[in-house]
C-alpha positions as CSV (number, residue, x, y, z in Angstrom):
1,X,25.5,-109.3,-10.4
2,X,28.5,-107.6,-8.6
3,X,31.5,-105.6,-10.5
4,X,33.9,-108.4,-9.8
5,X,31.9,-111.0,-11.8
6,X,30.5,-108.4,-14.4
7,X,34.1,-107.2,-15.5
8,X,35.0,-110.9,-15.7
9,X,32.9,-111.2,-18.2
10,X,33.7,-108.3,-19.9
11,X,37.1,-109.3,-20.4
12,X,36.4,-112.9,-21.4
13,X,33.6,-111.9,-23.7
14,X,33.6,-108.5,-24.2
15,X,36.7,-108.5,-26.9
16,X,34.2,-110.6,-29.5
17,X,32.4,-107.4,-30.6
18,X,35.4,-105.7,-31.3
19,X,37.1,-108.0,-33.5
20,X,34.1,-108.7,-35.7
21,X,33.6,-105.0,-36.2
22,X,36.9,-104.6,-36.9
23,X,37.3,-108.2,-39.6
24,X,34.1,-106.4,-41.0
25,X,35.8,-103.1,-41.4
26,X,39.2,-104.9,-42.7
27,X,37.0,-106.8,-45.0
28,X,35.2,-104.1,-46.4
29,X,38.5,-101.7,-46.8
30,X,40.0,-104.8,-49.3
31,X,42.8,-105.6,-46.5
């Protein structure tokens, strides 16, 4: 797979991760 296609993909997909860790953290804190 070259960059181009990889950092596609990051962008599209790559954002989930950080938003459940973060609902999870929000959750958890009471927020």
């Amino acid at each position: 797979m070259n960059l181009e296609k990889a950092m596609k993909l990051f962008w599209r997909w790559g954002w989930i991760p950080f938003v459940l860790y973060f609902g999870t953290m929000a959750i958890k804190q009471g927020w």
